[in-house]
N, C-alpha and C positions, 0 to 999 in steps of 0.2 A: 203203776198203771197210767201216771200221768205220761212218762215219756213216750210208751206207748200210744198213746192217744194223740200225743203232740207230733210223734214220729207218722205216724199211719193217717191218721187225722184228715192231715189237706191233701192227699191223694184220693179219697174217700171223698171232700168235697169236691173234687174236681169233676170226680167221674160224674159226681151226681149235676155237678153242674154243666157238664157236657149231656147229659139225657135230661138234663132239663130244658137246654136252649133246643135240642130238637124238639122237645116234645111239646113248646109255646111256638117252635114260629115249624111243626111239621109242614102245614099249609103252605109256607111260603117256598117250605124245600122243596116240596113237589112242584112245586105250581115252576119255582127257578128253573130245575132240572128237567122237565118237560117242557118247557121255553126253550132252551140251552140245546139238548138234543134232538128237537124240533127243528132248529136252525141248523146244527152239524149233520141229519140228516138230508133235509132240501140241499147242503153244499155239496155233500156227498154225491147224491142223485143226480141231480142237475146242472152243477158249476163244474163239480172235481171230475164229473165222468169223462167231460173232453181230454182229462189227461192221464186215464187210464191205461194208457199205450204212449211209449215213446218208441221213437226211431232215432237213428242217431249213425251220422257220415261225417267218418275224420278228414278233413282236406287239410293242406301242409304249404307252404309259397317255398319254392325253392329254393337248392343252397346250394349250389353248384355255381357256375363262374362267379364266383366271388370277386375276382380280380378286376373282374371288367366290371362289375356291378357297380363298384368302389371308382374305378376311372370314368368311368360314364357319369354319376354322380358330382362327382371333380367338375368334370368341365362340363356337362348339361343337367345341374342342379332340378330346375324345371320340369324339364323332361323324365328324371329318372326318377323324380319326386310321384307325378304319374302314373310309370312303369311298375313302383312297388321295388324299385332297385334299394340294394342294401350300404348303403353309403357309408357303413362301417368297414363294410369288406370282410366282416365275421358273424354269424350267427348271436343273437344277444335277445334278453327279453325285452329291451326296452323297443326293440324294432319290432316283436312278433304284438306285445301288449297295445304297442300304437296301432299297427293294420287289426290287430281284432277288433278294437274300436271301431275303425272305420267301417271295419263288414259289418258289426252289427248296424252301424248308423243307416248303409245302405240295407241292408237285408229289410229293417223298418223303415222302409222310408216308402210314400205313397206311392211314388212311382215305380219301383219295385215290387209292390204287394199286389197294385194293380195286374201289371204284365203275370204275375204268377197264379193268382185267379182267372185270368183268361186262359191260360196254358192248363190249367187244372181242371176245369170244365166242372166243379163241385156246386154246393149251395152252398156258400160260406163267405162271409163279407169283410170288409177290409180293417175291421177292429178285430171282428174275432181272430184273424188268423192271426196278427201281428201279438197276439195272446199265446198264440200254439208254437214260436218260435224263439229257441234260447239259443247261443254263443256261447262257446266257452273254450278258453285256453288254460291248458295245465301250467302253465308258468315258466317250464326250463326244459320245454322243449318246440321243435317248429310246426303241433300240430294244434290245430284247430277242430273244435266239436260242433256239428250244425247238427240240434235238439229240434225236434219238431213233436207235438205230441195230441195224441186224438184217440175218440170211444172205441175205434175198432184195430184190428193190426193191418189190414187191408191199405184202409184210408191213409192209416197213418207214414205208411210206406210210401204211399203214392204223393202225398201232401210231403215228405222228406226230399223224395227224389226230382220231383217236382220246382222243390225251392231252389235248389244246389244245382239242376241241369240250369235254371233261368238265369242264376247268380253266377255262373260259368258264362254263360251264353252271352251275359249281360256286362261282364269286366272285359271278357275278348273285344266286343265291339270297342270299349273305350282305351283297352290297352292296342288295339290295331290303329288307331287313328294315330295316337300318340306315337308309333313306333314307324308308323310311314311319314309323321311331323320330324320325326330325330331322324331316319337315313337320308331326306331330302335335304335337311339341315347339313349334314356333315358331306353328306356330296357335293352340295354347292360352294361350301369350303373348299373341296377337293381341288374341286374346276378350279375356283378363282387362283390356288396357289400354283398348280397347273399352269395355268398361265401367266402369273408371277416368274414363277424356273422359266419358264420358254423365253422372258422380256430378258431376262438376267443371262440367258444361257446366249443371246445374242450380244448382249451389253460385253460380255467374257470374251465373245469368238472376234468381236470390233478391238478388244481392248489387245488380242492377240494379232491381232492382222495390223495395227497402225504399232505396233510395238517392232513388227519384222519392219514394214515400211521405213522407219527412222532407222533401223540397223542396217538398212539399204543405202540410204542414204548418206549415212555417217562412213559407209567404205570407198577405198578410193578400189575401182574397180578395173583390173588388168584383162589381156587380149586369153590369156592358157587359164585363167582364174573362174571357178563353175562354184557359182554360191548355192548351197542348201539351205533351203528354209525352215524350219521346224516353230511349231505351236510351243509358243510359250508357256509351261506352268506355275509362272508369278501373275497372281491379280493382286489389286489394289486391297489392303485389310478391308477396310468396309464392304467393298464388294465379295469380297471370298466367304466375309463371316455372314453376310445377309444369304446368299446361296447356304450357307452351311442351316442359319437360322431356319428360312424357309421349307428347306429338305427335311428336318427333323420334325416341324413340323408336320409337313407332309406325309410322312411314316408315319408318326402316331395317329393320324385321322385315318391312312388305312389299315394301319390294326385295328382299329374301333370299329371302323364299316366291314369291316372283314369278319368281326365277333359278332357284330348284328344279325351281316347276312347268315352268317352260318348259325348262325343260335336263334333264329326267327321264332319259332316253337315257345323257345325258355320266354321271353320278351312279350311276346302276345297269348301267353297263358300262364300268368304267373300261381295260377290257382291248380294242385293237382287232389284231384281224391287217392285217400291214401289204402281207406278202406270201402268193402258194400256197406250197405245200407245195415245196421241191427235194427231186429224190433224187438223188445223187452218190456213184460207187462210191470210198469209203475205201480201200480195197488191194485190191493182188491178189496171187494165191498167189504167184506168177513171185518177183513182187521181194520177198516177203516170205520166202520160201526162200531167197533169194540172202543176203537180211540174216541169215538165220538160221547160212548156212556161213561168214561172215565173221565174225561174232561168235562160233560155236563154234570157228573159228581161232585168233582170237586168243585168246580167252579160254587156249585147251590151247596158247602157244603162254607165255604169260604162267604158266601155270599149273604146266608142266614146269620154267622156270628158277628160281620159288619153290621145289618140290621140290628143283632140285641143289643152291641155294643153302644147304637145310638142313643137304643130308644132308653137303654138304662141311664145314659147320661143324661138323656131330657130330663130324665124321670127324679134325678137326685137336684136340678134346678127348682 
């Protein structure tokens, strides 16, 4: 009977020592748990309702000329830094994870939250909304997720499409500035080497004309004797190679200005929506009440055995 007893024994105390700590601090349980679900109600009601509705527009930044993104990169750093140009020349996370940083910095930034409450025409001020908008990138791929979220599905649509037409509307103006700073940039190159060739392409036509001159010279000239002149195709190495230098260069600045002009579009809107707008209800009260009486459970349930724990410790000083 003993092992019995010894066996069974402190499971038997336990339990009674569990309806015993409720039944000295019951008080306190309720009193925790109606505090507890008191508070996860008012968040419910009042805080979490604004996010009752989300909406949600995937946008992407381009992946297409690659080649030139990477050569433009090359030689106008500055510029293409800017542009949102991929300076890898290949699609990568570290490129997609840096610009989602930056749209979210701009997305919250005063001056943008400003312009999109005027264009929204709502009641809603410039803490709260910067509240209602999330970023997010999947990691291994080139889309981007702009989260917006609010009490109704109406609103919430309008506050999504809202942010995204402004933050479109809003990188155009600054990727156009940039993009008419780089073709002026590279056409006044253009010119200048332009007129580099035309100084050399004279230098060439002197070098060939006083070249016949001396071969004039140098013959002794008969009465039945009819000399032909012809253009020389020796120049001096420096000279042939600074024309060759300068030419090459000259091509590649009009490939460049050639990819600009004809890619205007890709350069000054490096932001495209990929999809509409979703709306999708985030919670509902039902289950979020429910979570709210099981977490004020346990919380006063956790929170009553802390209390006897102390007060027994005092108690044994």
């Amino acid at each position: 009977m003993k092992k019995e007893d010894n066996k069974y024994g402190p499971v038997a105390v336990d339990i009674k020592n569990i309806l015993g700590v409720f039944k000295k601090r019951k008080w306190c349980f309720v009193g925790s748990f109606l505090v507890i679900l008191f508070i996860g109600l008012i968040f419910n009601f009042f805080i979490a309702r604004d996010y009752q509705y989300r909406a949600s527009t995937v946008v992407t930044l381009p992946t297409d000329n690659l080649k030139f993104q990477r050569i433009i990169s090359d030689e106008y750093p500055q510029e293409a830094s800017s542009l949102w140009l991929n300076k890898e020349g290949k699609p990568s996370n570290s490129f997609f994870n840096h610009h989602l940083k930056v749209i979210t910095l701009e997305i919250s930034s005063e001056e943008f939250l400003n312009e999109v409450i005027y264009n929204l025409d709502m009641d809603i001020n410039l803490r709260h909304l910067k509240r209602l908008i999330l970023t997010e990138y999947g990691g291994n791929e080139s889309f981007f997720t702009i989260n917006t979220f609010y009490r109704n599905p109406e609103d919430v649509k309008k506050i999504n499409e809202t942010v995204i037409d402004t933050y479109i509307s809003y990188k155009e103006k600054s990727f156009r500035k940039v993009y008419d700073e780089l073709v002026g940039k590279v056409e006044e190159e253009i010119f200048t080497l332009e007129e580099d060739l035309s100084e050399l392409s004279l230098e060439a036509e002197g070098y060939a004309i006083s070249f016949n001159k001396e071969l004039i010279e140098n013959l002794t000239v008969e009465d039945n004797i009819t000399i032909e002149l012809k253009s020389t195709g020796f120049l001096p190495p420096e000279l042939e190679n600074e024309i060759e230098r300068i030419t090459g260069r000259y091509n590649y600045l009009r490939d460049i200005l050639d990819n600009l002009v004809n890619n205007e579009k890709l350069y000054t809107g490096s932001i495209e929506i990929v999809s509409d707008t979703r709306v999708d209800e985030n919670f509902t009260y039902f289950r979020n009440i429910l979570l709210s009486i099981a977490a004020a459970l346990v919380t006063s349930i956790v929170f009553i055995y802390i209390i006897d724990f102390i007060i027994s410790i005092k108690s044994r000083r």
